[in-house]
N, C-alpha and C positions, 0 to 999 in steps of 0.2 A: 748619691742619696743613701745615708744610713737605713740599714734594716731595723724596723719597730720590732718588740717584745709583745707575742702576741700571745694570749694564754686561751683565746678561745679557739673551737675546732677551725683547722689548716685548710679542710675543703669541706663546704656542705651544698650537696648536689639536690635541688629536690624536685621531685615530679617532673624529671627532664626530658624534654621530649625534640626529638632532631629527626630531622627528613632530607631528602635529597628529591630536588626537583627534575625532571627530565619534562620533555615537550608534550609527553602522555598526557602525566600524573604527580600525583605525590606521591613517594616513596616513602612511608616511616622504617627508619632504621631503629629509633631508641623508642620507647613509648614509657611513660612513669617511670621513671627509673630516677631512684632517692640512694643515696648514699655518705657516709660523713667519715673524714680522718681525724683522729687526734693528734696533738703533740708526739711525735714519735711514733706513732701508730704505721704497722705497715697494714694494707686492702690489698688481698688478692682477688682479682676478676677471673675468673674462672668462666668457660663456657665454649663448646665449638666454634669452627669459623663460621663467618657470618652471623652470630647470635649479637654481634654491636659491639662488642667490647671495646676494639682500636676506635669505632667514633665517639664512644665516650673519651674516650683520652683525648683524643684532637679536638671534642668539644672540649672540654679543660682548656687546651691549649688556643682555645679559639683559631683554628685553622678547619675548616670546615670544605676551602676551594669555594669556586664560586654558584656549586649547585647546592650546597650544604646549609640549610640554616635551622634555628634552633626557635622552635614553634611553640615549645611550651614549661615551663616551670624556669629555675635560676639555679646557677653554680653560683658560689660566693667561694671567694680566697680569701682567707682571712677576715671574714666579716665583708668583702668588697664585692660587687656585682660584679662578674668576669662579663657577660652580654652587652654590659652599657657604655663598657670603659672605654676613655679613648685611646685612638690609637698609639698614641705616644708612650700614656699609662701603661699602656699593656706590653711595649717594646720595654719599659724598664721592667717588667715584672719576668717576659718569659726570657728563659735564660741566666736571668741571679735570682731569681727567685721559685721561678717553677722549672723544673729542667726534664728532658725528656728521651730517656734511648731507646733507638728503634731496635726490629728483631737484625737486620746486616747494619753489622759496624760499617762496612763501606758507604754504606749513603749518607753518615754524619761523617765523614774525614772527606778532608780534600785533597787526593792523587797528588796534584804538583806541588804540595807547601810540606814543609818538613813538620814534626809533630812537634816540637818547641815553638814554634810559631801559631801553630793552630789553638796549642793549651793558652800561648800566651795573648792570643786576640781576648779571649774571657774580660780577663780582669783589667785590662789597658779600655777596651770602649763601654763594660757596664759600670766599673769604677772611678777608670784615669788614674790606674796606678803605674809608676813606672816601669820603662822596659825588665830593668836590675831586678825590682822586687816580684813582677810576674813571671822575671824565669825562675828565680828562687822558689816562689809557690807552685809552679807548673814541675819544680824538681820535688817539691816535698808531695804534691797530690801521686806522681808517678811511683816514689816511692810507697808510698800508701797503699797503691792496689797491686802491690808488689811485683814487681816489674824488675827481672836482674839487669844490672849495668845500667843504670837511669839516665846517666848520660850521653852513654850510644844511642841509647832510644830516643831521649829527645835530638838530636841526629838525625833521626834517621826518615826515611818515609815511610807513609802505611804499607806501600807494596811491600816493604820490607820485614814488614809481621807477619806471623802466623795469624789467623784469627783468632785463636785465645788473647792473644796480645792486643791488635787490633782492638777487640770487644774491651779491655781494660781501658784503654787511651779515653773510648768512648766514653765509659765510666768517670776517668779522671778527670774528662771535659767537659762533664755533668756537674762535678764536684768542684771546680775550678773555684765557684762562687758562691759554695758553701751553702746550695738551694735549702728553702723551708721542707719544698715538695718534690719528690723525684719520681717521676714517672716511666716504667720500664715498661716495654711493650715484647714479651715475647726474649727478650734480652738474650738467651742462650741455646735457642732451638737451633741456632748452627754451629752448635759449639762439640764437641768432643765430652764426654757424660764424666770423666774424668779432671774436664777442661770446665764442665758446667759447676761440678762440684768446687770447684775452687772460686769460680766468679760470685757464686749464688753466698760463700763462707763471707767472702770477700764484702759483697752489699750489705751482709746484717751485716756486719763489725762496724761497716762506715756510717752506716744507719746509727747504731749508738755513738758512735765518736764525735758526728756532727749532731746529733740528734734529730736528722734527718724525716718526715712524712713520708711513706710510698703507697704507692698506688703500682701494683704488680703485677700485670697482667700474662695470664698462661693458662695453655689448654691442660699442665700438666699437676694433678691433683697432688701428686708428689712433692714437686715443688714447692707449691702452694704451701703444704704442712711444714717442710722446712722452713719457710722464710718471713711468712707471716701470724699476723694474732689475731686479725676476721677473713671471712671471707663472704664473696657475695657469686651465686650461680647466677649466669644469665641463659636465658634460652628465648632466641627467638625476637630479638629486640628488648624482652621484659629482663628486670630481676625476679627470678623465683624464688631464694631460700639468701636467706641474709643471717649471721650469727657469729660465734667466735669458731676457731676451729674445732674446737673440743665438740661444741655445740652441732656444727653441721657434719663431722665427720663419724661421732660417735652418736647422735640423735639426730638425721635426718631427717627432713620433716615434709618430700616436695617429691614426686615420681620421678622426674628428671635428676636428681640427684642419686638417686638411689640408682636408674639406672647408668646413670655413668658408670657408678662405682663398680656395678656388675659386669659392663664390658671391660677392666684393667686386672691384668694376672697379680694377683696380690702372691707374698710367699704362700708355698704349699698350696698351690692352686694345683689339683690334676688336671689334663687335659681329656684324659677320658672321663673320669667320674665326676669330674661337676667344669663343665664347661663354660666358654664364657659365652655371655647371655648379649649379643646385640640387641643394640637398639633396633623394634621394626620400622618399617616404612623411611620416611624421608624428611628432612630437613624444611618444613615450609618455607617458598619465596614468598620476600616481603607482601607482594600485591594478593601472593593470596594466601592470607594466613586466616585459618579456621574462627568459628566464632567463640565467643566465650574463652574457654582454655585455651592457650598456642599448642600446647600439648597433647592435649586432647586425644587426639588421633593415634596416638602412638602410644598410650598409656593403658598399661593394664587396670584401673581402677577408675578407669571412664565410665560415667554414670549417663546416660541421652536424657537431653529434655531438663539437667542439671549443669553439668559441667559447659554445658554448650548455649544457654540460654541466657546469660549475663555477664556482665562485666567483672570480671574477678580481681579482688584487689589484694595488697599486702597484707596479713594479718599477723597478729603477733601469737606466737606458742604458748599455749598457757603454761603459765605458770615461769614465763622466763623474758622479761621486758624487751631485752636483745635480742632476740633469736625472732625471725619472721619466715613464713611463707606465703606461696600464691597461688593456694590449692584447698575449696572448699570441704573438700573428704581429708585434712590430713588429721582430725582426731578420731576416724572410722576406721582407719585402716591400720592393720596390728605388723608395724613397721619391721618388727623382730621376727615375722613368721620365714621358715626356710625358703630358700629360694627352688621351684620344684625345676627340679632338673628335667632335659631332656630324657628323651631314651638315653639309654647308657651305649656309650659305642665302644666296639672290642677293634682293639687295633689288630692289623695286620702281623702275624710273625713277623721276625727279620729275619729275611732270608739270606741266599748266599752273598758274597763280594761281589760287586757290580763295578767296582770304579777302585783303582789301586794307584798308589803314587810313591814312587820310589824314588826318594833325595833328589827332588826338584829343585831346577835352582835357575832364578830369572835376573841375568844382570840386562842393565842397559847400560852403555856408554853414551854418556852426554861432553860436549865439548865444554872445555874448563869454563870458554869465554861464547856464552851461547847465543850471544846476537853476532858477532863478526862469525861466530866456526874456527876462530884462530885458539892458540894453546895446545896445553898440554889432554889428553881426555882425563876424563874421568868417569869412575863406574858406580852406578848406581846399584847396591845390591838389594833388589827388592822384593826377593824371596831367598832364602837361606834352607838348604838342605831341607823339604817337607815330604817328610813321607807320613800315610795315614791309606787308609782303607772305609768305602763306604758299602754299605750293603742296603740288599734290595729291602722296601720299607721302612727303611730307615732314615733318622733325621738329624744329619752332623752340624749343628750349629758353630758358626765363623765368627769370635768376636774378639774385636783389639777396635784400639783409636786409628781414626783416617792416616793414611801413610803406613799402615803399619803391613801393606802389601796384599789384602784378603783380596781388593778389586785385581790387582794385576794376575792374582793364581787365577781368578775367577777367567779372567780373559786367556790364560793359558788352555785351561781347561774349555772355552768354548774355540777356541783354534783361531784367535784373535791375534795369540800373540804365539810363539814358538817358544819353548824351553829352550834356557842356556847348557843346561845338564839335567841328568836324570833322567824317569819316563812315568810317564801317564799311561794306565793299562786299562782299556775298557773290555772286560768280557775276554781280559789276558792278551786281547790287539793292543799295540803301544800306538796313543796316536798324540804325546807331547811333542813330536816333531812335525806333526802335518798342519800347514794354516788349512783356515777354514775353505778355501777353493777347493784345496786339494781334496779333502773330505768326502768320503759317499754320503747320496741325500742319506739310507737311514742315522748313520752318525750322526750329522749334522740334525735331525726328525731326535735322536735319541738324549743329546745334552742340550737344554732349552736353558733361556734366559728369562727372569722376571726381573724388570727394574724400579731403580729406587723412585724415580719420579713416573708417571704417566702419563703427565703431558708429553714430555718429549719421544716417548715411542710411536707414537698413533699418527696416522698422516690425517694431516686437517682436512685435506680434501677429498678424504675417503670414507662410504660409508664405513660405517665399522662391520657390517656385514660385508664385504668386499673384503676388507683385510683378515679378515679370518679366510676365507676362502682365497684368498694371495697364499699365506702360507699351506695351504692343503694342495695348491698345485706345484707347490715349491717342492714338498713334502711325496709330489706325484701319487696323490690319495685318493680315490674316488674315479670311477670308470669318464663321469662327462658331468658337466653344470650341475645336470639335478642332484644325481650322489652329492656331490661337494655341496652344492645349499643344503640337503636334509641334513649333513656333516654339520654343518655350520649352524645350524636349528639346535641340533643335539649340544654343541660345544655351548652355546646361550645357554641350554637350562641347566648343564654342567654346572656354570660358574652363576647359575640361579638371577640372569639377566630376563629380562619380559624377552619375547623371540619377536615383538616389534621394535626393539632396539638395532635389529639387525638394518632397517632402512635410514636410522639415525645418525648424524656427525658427530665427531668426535664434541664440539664446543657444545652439543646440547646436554652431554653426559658431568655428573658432579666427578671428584677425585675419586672417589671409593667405587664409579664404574666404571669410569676408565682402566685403574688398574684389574678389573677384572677381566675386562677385553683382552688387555696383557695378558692377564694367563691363561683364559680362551685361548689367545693365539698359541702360546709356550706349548700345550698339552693337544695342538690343534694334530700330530703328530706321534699322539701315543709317546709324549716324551718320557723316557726312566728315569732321566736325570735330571732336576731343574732345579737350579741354582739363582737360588732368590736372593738379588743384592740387595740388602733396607727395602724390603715391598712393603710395608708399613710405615716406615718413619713418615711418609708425607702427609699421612692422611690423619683425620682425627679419632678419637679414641672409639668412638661408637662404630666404627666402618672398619678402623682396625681389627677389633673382636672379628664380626662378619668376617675380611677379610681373611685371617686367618683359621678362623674355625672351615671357610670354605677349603685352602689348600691343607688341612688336615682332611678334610672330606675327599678329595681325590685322592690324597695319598692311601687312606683303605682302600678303596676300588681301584686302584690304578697300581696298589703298591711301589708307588714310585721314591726317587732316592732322592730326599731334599737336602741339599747343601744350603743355609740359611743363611746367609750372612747378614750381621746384626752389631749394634754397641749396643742397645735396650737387652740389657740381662734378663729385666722381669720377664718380656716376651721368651725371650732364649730358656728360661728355667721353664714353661708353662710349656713351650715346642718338642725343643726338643730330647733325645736318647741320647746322644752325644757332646760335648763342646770339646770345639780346640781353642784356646789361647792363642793368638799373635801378638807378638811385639817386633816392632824395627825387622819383620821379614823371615823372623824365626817363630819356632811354634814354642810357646813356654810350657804350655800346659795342655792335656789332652786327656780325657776322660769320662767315662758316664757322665750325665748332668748331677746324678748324687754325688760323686767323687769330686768333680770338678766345683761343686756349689756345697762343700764341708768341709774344714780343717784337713789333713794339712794343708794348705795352698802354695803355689808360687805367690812369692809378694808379691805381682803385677795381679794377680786376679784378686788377691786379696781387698788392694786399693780398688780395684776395679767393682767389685763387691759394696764397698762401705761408699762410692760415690752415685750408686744409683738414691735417685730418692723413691721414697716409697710411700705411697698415700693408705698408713694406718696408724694411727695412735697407738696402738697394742704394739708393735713394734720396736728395738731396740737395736742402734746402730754400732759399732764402734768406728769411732770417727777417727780417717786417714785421709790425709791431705798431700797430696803428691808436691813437692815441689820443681819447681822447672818446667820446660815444655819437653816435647818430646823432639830429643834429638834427628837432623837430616841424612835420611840414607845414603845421604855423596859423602856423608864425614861423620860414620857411628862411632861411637867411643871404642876404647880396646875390652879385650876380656866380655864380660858379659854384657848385652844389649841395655840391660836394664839397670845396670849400676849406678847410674849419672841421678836417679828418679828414688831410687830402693834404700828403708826404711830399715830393711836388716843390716844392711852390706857392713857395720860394725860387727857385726857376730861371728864372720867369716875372719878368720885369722890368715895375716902375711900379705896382704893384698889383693887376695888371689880373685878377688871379683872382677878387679882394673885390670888382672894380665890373662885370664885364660876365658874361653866360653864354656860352660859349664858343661858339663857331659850330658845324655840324655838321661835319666834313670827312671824306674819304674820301682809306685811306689809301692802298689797293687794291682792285681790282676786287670790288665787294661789302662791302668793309670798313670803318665807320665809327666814329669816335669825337668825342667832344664835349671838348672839352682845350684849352688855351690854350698847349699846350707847345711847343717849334719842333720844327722836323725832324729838327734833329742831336737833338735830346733822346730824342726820339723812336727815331731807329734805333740810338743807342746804350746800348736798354736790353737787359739781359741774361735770360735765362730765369731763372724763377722753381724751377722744379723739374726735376732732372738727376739722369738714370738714370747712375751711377757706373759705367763702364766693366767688365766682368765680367776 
């Protein structure tokens, strides 16, 4: 079936409304919700989880499952009813025509088929084109989203990607059939921010090349300004603010918008003098969502007996046909007035050295051939010589891409795993050779863990008030029961939990209180040192802030010593005193957060730098695109870790990048970097990101 020349809008959604039945109730997930693409036009959906966004998409996609149905208003694709069509029609539309990638590449590839097979299903059953000319296309799409060796690849299996790569196949398999409309769901949230930046380059270019529609869905406002030309906030089931970007980033017009924006570390955000502002209260479930406003409740410019008393509908901005919101007060409210800060909080001194690490070094040996255990071995070196020092109050921010070794120091350092060489000094006791058994409880009470996910810490079948009180007799804290529950009362208002949460399970708690629980437990111990692996990446923007402005709150009162580890720079700039640089097991760079976030840089922080996105219009990036992936620690390149990746490595004269690793130097008081680069190169590099003059 040839594709028709369609010149009117690719998707128009209007007054859509979708629910999910269960043996209750009815469940509304979408209510009015209107939206339209053009020719070319990329839509970012914007909005936490659970505000609807992924069932808009799957409405599009008409996959809804079989408790899902669509109760009111119409999508049309290209002028055609998606709701009424049959089933056939729609088999030839999704897939050449509408295509759709989830947030895990693995749930669109198939484990047992190689990737030349999988690209080449595309075009063989929605065309019937031949075998010959589908691998030819399945080689030119691969090259397209640029993929080194294209041949290997299609070769090869998915197990055999990284998931940068992985994620591109996905893409190429979208693209197979040259869709009108492409629908990305989250596409990059498992990706490496270095690895996102290239994927995210990667869909505009394809986006013009084919002249592609998108529909782009992400929690992350950042993103959002890079990729697309509207966007549409949802909260709650609804859309509330609809316009172009300029429009909704620079003239907001909706509470919910505004406060997004206030809980994300923009540049030059202090963390003591203007904080970030979470969202209060809680996320309404669908069954009981407030009357009138969805927002309502949570909104500083709630009006009773107004905002609450009627049906509130889209209304357009005056003075701007495109631009809408779904908030009776937004010509009352004087959008521009400063945001009043809290009290202003004085951080703690940093005081003495608390935690020393002297040319740590973590090999593992893994067998060449690791399902028999036969061959030759080989080592994995997954930390390289790190020495650094942390002190009490203070907050050493850990950031490189996954593999780059932060998780494996981090398990050294909790007595998880044993040092190859080197030593770990706590309080000048060396304990990089002790596992964690061997450990005294306060050791073990003194370096705590917060982790990246929180589901998986928490026992399901335990109050969460029990497991606080597990680790306080682990910790042997508290004379008998009672001590230990008022312990356990106190740690709840700590991490600003209600102290009837203590009788509750884990599955009745959202993400943003679970992982508070987690740090309840961490600090259940008067811990000094606690080492937060991604305890934010999971969760969404508004509980993030929260989240974090809390473990800056115990760190005053507790002056305890935070090892952060992170790839979100913005968070990292807004935390913490410190950053180290990892790459491939070495520290590249280490230094103040001013030292480390100003010229001159190691080029890995540099790239690392210009790939975060950043949701301001005022803004100005210089754009570096890494190419390649990041090499495997069973087989790093020679000379310097970052050579295979790195943008300068021409400036260095004789080779000397490929044969030696670069010396440590220091470039400034405290500031060090691993680089072969000279001096002039060095201070004549430019900042990376430039707040544009008001």
């Amino acid at each position: 079936m040839e594709k028709q020349d369609y010149d009117g809008p690719i998707l128009e959604i209007d007054k859509l409304s979708i629910s999910f039945f269960t043996r209750l109730r009815e469940i509304p997930a979408v209510m009015d919700f209107s939206a339209t693409i053009q020719p070319g036009e990329a839509l970012g959906l914007v909005g936490e989880s659970g505000c609807g966004k992924s069932t808009v998409a799957l409405g599009v996609m008409q996959d809804l499952g079989v408790n899902g149905r669509i109760v009111g208003g119409s999508i049309k694709f290209k002028g055609e009813e998606l709701n009424t069509m049959s089933p056939e029609r729609l088999r030839d539309i999704r897939g050449s025509e509408i295509a759709m990638i989830y947030q895990e590449p693995m749930a669109s590839l198939n484990p047992a088929m190689k990737i030349a097979k999988q690209l080449m299903e595309v075009p063989m059953i929605h065309e019937g084109v031949s075998e010959k000319e589908a691998y030819a296309r399945a080689l030119e799409v691969v090259k397209d989203v640029k993929l080194p060796d294209p041949e290997r690849i299609l070769k090869s299996y998915p197990h055999q990607l990284s998931g940068g790569q992985q994620q591109r196949i996905v893409i190429a398999m979208a693209l197979m059939s040259k869709p009108s409309l492409l629908i990305l769901d989250e596409p990059t949230t498992a990706l490496d921010v270095t690895v996102e930046a290239a994927v995210v380059e990667l869909v505009k270019d394809l986006g013009k090349k084919y002249g592609t529609s998108m529909l782009f869905i992400s929690h992350n406002l950042g993103l959002v300004l890079e990729t697309c030309d509207r966007i549409c906030v949802m909260y709650s089931g609804e859309a509330v603010e609809r316009g172009s970007i300029e429009d909704v980033f620079d003239e907001m017009q909706h509470p919910y918008t505004q406060a997004l924006f206030r809980s994300i570390p923009l540049p030059g955000a202090d963390k003591n003098a203007r904080p970030l502002v979470a969202i209060p209260g809680n996320f309404p479930l669908p069954h009981e969502r407030p009357d009138g406003c969805n927002f309502g409740p949570r909104c500083d410019y709630f009006e009773a007996g107004r905002c609450d008393s009627q049906v509130i509908d889209m209304t357009q901005v005056h003075g701007n046909d495109r631009h809408q919101t779904r908030c009776l007060r937004n010509t009352e409210i004087d959008w521009n007035s400063p945001i009043t800060v809290g009290e202003q909080k004085q951080k703690a001194p940093v005081g003495d050295v608390v935690l020393k690490m002297d040319n740590l070094k973590k090999y593992y040996e893994v067998a060449a051939n690791a399902l028999f255990g036969g061959g030759e071995k080989k080592v994995v070196k997954a930390n390289e010589t790190l020495s650094f020092e942390a002190r009490e109050s203070e907050t050493l921010a850990i950031v490189g891409e996954s593999g780059c070794g932060k998780s494996t120091f981090a398990k050294v350092l909790m007595g998880l795993e044993t040092a190859t060489d080197g030593e770990i000094l706590l309080d000048n006791g060396s304990i990089g050779s002790t596992p964690i058994e061997n450990r005294d409880t306060k050791t073990v009470a003194d370096i705590q863990m917060v982790f990246q996910n929180p589901f998986d810490t928490l026992n399901p079948s335990m109050t969460v008030g029990r497991q606080i009180i597990r680790a306080l007799e682990i910790f042997k804290i508290g004379k008998n029961d009672t001590e230990r529950r008022e312990r356990m009362l106190k740690l709840l208002d700590l991490v600003k939990l209600p102290r009837a949460f203590a009788d509750r399970m884990p599955r009745q708690l959202s993400g943003g209180q679970k992982q508070r629980v987690g740090i309840a437990r961490a600090f259940a111990g008067d811990a000094r040192i606690v080492v937060a692996d991604e305890p934010v990446s999971a969760l969404d923007v508004s509980v993030q802030a929260a989240v974090t402005d809390l473990l800056m709150e115990i760190q005053r009162e507790h002056k305890t010593t935070l090892l952060f580890i992170s790839h979100d720079l913005s968070i990292v700039r807004y935390l913490s005193d410190r950053v180290m640089v990892m790459y491939l097991g070495h520290v590249v760079e280490l230094g103040s957060t001013d030292q480390v976030f100003a010229p001159p840089y190691h080029p890995y922080t540099e790239a690392l730098l210009s790939a975060v996105p950043i949701a301001d219009t005022s803004v100005q990036k210089k754009h570096i695109v890494l190419e390649g992936d990041i090499p495997s620690a069973m087989n790093p390149p020679t000379g310097c870790p970052f050579q295979t990746r790195c943008n300068w490595k021409s400036k260095v004269a004789g080779g000397l990048c490929e044969k030696e690793v670069p010396p440590v130097r220091m470039l400034a008081e405290g500031h060090q970097v691993k680089c072969h680069l000279s001096d002039v190169d060095l201070t004549g590099m430019e900042p990376v990101i430039k707040i544009a003059a008001e």
